[in-house]
C-alpha positions in Angstrom: -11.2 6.6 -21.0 -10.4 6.2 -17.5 -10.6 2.9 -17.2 -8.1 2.2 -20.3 -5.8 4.3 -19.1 -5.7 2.2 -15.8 -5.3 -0.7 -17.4 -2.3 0.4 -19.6 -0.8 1.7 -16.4 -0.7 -1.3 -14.5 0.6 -3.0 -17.9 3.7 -0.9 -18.3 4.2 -0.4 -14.6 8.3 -1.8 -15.1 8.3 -1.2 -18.5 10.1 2.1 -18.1 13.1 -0.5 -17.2 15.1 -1.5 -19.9 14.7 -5.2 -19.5 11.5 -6.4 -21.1 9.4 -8.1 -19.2 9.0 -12.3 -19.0 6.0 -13.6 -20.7 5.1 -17.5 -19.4 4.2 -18.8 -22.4 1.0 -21.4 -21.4 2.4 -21.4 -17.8 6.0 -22.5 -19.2 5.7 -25.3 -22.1 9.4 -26.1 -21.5 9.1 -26.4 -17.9 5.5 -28.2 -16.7 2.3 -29.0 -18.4 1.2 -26.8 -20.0 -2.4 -23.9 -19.3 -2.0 -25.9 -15.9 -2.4 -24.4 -12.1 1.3 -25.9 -10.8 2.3 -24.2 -14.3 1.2 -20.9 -13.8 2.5 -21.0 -9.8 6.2 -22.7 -11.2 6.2 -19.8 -13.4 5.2 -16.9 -11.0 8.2 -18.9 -9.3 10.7 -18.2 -11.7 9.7 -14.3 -11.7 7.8 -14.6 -14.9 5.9 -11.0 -15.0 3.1 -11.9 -16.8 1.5 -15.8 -18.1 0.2 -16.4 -21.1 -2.6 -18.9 -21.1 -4.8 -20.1 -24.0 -8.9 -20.8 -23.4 -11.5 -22.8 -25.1 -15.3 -23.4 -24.3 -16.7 -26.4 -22.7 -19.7 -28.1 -23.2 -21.8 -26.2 -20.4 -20.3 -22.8 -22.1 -17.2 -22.4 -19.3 -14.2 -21.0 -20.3 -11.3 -23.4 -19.4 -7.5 -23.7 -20.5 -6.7 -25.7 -23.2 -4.7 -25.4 -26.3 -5.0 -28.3 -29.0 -8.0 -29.5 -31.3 -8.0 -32.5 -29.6 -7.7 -33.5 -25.7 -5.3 -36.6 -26.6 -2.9 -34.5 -27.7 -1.8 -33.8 -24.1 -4.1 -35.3 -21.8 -5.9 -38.5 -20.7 -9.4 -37.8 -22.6 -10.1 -38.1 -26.3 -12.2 -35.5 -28.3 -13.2 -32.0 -28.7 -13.2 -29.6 -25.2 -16.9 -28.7 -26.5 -17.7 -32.3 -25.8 -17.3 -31.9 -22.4 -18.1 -29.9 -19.2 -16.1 -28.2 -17.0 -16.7 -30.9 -14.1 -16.0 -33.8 -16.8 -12.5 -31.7 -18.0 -11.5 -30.8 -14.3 -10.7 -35.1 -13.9 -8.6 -35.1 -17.1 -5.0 -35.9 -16.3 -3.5 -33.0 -18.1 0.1 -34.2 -17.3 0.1 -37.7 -19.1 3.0 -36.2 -21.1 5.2 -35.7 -18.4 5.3 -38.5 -16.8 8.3 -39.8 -17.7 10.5 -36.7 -17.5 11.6 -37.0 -14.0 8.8 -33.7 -12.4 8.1 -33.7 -9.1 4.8 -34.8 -7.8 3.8 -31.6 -7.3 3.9 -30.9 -11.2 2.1 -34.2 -12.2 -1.2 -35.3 -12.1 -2.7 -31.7 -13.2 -6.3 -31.3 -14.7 -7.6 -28.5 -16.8 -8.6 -25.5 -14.9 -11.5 -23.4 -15.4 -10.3 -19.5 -16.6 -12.4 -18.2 -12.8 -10.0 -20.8 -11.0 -7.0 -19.4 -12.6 -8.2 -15.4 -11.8 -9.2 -16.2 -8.8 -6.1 -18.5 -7.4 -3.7 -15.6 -8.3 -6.0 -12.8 -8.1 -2.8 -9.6 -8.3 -1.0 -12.0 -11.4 -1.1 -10.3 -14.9 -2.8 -12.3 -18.0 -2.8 -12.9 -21.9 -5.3 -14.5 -22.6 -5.5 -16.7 -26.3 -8.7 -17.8 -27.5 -8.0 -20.9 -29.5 -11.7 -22.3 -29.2 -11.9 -24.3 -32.9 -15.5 -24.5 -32.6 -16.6 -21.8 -30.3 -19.1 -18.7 -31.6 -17.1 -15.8 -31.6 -19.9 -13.4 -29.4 -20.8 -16.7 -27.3 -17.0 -16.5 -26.5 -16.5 -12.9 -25.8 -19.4 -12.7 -23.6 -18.0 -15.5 -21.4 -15.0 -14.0 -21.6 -16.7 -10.6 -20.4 -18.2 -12.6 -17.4 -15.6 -13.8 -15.7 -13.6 -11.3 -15.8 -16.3 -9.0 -14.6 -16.7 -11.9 -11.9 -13.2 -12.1 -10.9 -12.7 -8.5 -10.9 -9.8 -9.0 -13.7 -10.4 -6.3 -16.4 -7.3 -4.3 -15.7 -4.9 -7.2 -15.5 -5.8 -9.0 -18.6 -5.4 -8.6 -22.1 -7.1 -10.7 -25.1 -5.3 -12.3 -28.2 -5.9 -14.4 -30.9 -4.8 -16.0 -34.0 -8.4 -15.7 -35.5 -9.7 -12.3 -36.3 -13.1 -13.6 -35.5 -13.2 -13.6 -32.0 -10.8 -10.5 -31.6 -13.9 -8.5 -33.4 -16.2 -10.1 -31.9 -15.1 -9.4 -28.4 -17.2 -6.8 -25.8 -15.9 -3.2 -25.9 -14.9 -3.6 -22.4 -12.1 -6.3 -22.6 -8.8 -5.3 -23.2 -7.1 -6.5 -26.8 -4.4 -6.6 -28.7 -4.5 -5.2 -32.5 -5.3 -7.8 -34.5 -2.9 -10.3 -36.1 -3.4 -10.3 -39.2 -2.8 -6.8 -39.1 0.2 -6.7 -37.3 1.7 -9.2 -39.7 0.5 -7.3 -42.8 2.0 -3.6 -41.6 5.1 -5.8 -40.5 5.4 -7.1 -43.6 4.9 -3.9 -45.7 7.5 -2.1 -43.7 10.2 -4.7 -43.8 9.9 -5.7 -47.6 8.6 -2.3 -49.4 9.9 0.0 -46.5 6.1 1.5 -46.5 5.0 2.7 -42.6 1.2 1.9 -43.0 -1.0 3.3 -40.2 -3.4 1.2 -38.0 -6.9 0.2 -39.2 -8.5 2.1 -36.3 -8.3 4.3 -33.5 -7.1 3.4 -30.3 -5.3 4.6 -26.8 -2.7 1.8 -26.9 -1.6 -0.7 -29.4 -0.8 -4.1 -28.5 1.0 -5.7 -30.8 2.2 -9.3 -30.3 4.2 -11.5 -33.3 7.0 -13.5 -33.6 10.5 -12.2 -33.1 11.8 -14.0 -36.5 8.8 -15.3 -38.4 9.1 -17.2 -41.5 6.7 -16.7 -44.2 6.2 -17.2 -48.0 6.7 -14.1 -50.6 4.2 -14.4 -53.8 5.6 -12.5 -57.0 2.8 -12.0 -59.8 4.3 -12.0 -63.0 2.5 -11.8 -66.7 2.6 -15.2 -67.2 2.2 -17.3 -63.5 3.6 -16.0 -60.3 6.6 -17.0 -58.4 6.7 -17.9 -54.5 10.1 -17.5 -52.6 10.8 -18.4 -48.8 11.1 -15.1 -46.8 11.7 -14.1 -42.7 10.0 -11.3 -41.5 12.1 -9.8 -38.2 11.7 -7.3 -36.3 14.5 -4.3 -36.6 14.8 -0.7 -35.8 13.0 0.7 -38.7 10.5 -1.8 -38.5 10.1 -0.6 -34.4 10.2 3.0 -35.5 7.2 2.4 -37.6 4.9 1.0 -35.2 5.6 3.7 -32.0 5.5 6.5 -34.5 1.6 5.4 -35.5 0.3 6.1 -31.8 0.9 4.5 -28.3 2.8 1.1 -29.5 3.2 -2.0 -27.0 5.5 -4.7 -28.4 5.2 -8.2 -27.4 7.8 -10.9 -29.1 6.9 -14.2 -29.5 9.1 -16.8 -29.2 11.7 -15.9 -28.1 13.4 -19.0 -26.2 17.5 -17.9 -26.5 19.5 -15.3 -24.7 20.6 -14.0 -27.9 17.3 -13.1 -29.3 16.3 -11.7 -25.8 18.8 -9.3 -26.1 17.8 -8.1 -29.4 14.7 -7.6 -28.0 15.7 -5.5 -25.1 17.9 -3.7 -27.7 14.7 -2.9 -29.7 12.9 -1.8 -26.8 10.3 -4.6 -26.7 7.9 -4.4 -23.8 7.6 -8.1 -23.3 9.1 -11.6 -24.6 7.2 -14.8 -25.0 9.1 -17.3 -23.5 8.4 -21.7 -23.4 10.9 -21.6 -20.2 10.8 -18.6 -17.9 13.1 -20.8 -15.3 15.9 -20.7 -18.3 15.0 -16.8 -18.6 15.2 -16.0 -15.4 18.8 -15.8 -16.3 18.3 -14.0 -19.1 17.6 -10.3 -17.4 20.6 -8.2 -16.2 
C-alpha cells in the first residue's frame, strides 16, 4: 500500500495546479523522430512533464522503443522488431523520415533505444509506457517489463498502458497501470449515450484512465429485422468527468489533444494530463 501511494504522489505532484500537465506523445511525433533519445531530451526541452514512449520485444527478449508492425515504416530496416536484437536495432537509422525536413544534426541519424537506455539517461523524468509488441507473449512482456524497471530503479515514475487488454492483465502486480481500455471506452460510452454511471471492474487505489479527448466510434442499433449502424463521437464532458471521480480515486489523461482549444477544454474539465504530438507548440499552450 505504501508503495502505491508513493507512486501516485510523485504522479500528481503539480496536478493540484489547474493546468494539466504536458504529455510527449512518443518523445514529440510533430517535432523529431519519434520513441527516440534526441526526442525524449527535445521534449524534456520544451517542459513536457511527462513522455509517452511505446515498447516492443526484440529478438534476444529486450524491451526497446518502437511503434509500427513493421521497421520500414520509419526506419532504415525492413521486418518485424522480433527479428532482431537489440545490438542489430541499436544501428537502425530511426530518422530516415526526417531527413528532408530541415532538423538539425543533432535530431537526425537516431537509432532505436533499448527501454534501460531511456530509464537510465533521464533517471528523475516521468514515463507512460505503451506496449504495442504485435507478436510478444503477454507474461514474457510483463516480466521484462518488471526487470528493468526493477533494474533501473523506475517503479514510481512509470506507469503501463496498452491498447490490448492482454498484456495489461498479464502484467506483474508490481508495475503501475492504467485501467484498461476497453473498459474506459465502454463506461465512457455508457455514460455519454444512456447517461448510466457504471462502476469499475475492480478494486483499486487510483484509476488511470487514458482515452481520446473527441473519439469517433460507430453506434450499432438491433432492430427485429437487421440492425442499423450510425457514425457517433464519444467526448469527454462534465457529466461524463463527474462519473469517473465519483467511482473512486480517478486520474484523467486525454489523448490527442494537439490544439489550444481542446487543451483548454481539458483544463476546464480538470484533466490531469494531455497527450500532445508537439509539446514545443504546447508549451504555449499553459497560462
Amino acid at each position: 500500500m505504501r508503495k502505491m501511494l508513493s507512486v501516485s504522489l510523485l504522479f500528481l505532484a503539480s496536478a493540484a495546479s489547474a493546468n494539466p500537465e504536458i504529455v510527449a506523445h512518443r518523445g514529440g511525433t510533430a517535432d523529431a523522430p519519434e520513441n527516440t533519445l534526441p526526442a525524449i531530451k527535445l521534449a524534456l526541452e520544451n517542459k513536457a512533464d511527462i513522455v509517452w514512449i511505446t515498447v516492443q520485444l526484440s529478438r534476444d527478449g529486450v524491451p526497446v522503443l518502437y511503434r509500427p508492425a513493421d521497421l520500414k515504416a520509419l526506419t532504415s530496416l525492413q521486418g518485424k522488431v522480433s527479428q532482431f536484437t537489440a545490438e542489430e536495432l541499436a544501428k537502425a537509422d530511426a530518422s530516415v523520415k526526417w531527413k528532408d525536413k530541415g532538423l538539425p544534426e543533432s535530431l537526425l541519424n537516431a537509432s532505436i533505444p533499448t527501454l534501460k537506455s531511456v530509464l537510465m539517461a533521464w533517471p528523475d523524468a516521468r514515463f507512460f509506457i505503451d506496449i504495442k509488441s504485435p507478436d510478444a507473449d503477454p507474461a514474457t512482456m510483463g516480466n521484462k517489463l518488471l526487470n528493468v524497471l526493477k533494474e533501473t530503479n523506475s517503479l514510481n515514475r512509470v506507469r503501463v498502458y496498452s491498447t490490448e487488454d492482454r498484456y495489461m492483465e498479464a502484467l506483474p502486480a508490481d508495475i503501475p497501470r492504467f485501467v484498461t481500455r476497453s473498459e474506459t471506452r465502454t463506461r465512457l460510452a455508457t455514460v455519454s449515450l444512456s447517461h448510466e454511471c457504471l462502476p469499475p471492474s475492480q478494486k483499486m487505489d487510483d484509476y488511470w484512465y487514458g482515452l481520446e479527448l473527441n473519439r469517433k466510434v460507430e453506434v450499432v442499433e438491433k432492430f427485429t429485422l437487421g440492425k442499423g449502424i450510425s457514425p457517433a463521437t464519444l467526448t469527454w464532458d462534465k457529466e461524463a468527468v463527474d462519473c469517473f471521480r465519483s467511482q473512486g480515486n480517478a486520474h484523467l489523461i486525454f489523448i490527442g489533444v494537439n490544439a489550444s482549444e481542446d487543451y483548454q477544454k481539458a483544463r476546464a474539465l480538470g484533466a490531469e494530463g494531455v497527450l500532445v504530438d508537439s509539446p514545443a507548440s504546447a508549451k504555449s499552450w499553459v497560462k
